[in-house]
C-alpha positions, 0 to 999 in steps of 0.5 A, spaced: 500 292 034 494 297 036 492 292 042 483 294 042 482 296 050 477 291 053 475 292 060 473 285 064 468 285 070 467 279 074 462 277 079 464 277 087 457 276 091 453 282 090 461 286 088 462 287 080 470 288 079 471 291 073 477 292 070 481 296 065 484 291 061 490 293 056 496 292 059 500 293 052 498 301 052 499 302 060 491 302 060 491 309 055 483 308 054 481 308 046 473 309 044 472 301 045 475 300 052 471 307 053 464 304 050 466 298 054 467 301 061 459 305 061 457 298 059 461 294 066 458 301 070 450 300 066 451 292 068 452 294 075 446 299 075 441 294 072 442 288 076 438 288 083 444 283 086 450 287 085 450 292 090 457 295 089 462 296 084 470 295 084 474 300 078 481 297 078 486 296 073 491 290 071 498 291 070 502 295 073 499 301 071 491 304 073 492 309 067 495 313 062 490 317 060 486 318 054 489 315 046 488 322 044 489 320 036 483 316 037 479 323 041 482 328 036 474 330 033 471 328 039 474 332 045 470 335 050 464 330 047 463 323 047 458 319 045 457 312 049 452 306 047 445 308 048 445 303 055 450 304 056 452 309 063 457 315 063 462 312 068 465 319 069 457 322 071 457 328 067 451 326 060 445 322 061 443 316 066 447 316 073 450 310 077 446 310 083 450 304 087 457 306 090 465 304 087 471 304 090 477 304 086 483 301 086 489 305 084 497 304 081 502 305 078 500 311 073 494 314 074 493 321 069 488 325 066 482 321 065 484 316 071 483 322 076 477 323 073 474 317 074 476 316 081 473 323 082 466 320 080 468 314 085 466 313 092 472 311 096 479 311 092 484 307 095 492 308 092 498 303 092 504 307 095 507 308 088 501 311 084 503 316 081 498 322 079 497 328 074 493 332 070 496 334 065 492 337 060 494 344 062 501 342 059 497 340 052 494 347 051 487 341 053 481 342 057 479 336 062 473 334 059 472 329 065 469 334 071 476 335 074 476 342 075 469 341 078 470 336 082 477 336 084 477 343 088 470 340 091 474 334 094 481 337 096 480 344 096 481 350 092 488 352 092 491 344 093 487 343 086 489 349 082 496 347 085 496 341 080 491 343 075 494 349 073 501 346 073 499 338 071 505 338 076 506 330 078 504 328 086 504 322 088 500 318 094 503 321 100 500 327 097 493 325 095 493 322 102 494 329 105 490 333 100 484 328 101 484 325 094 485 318 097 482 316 103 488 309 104 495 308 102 496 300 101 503 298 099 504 296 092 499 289 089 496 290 096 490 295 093 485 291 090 485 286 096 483 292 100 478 295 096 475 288 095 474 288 102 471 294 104 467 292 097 464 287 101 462 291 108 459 295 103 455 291 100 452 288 106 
């Protein structure tokens, strides 16, 4: 059974939790859940209450990229609702207000690519990253290789883009990519704190 990703977003004062929200498929993003996240991110933007954002994931795992089958013809494109806001910040309206993401578990491709477009990107100590594109004859489509050389460095990202060797937390710490390392189930509180001082 083909679950339809879906991304839930809850109200917490002036933050916006916005979740991706399809457990089944380790969070592999289909277009719905795709459209949806620009939607959560367009709500953020739009309503003068919210003052920050929170990108999480249920379940044990923040993403397994993309369910390419359902990218094939659109790679390197996407084309979101018309209100809707590109949460990768590459094509049209920009988010202006700040996100802090919370990551666990599996965190590939375009999950990086998200916590690239994010403000501050805290990880549970069992997150475990990569890019693999490299190893699938694919380009990131989502701005990794502009905007990872930018956060940790040249040589650190070309020692994952080039290869889409797996690092993991301890890594992203040392190299920049994340700013805490939280112990597993621990990285949504945190971030929801930090959250809450921003937005105030």
């Amino acid at each position: 059974m083909n679950q339809e990703g879906q991304i839930t977003t809850e109200r917490q004062g002036h933050v916006l939790l916005i979740g991706l929200d399809r457990v089944a498929k380790r969070n592999a993003f289909d277009r719905a859940m795709l459209n949806a996240l620009g939607l959560a991110y367009a709500e953020l933007e739009h309503d003068d209450e919210l003052r920050c954002g929170v990108l999480f994931a249920h379940g044990d795992h923040f993403t397994s990229g993309l369910e390419l089958t359902q990218f094939a013809s659109s790679l390197g494109h996407f084309d979101y609702a018309e209100d809707a806001i590109d949460p990768l910040g590459i094509r049209g309206q920009r988010l202006t207000k700040p996100v802090i993401s919370a990551v666990q578990g599996i965190c590939l491709t375009i999950g990086i690519e998200l916590m690239l477009a994010t403000d501050i990107r805290i990880a549970a100590s069992n997150t475990r990253f990569a890019q693999i594109e490299i190893k699938r004859g694919l380009f990131p489509f989502g701005g990794a290789t502009i905007r990872l050389p930018r956060e940790v460095g040249w040589g650190n990202a070309m020692r994952y883009l080039l290869t889409g060797d797996e690092f993991n937390a301890a890594e992203a710490l040392r190299i920049g990519f994340v700013q805490e390392v939280v112990e597993p189930g621990q990285q949504l509180t945190r971030v929801i704190e930090l959250a809450q001082v921003v937005s105030a």
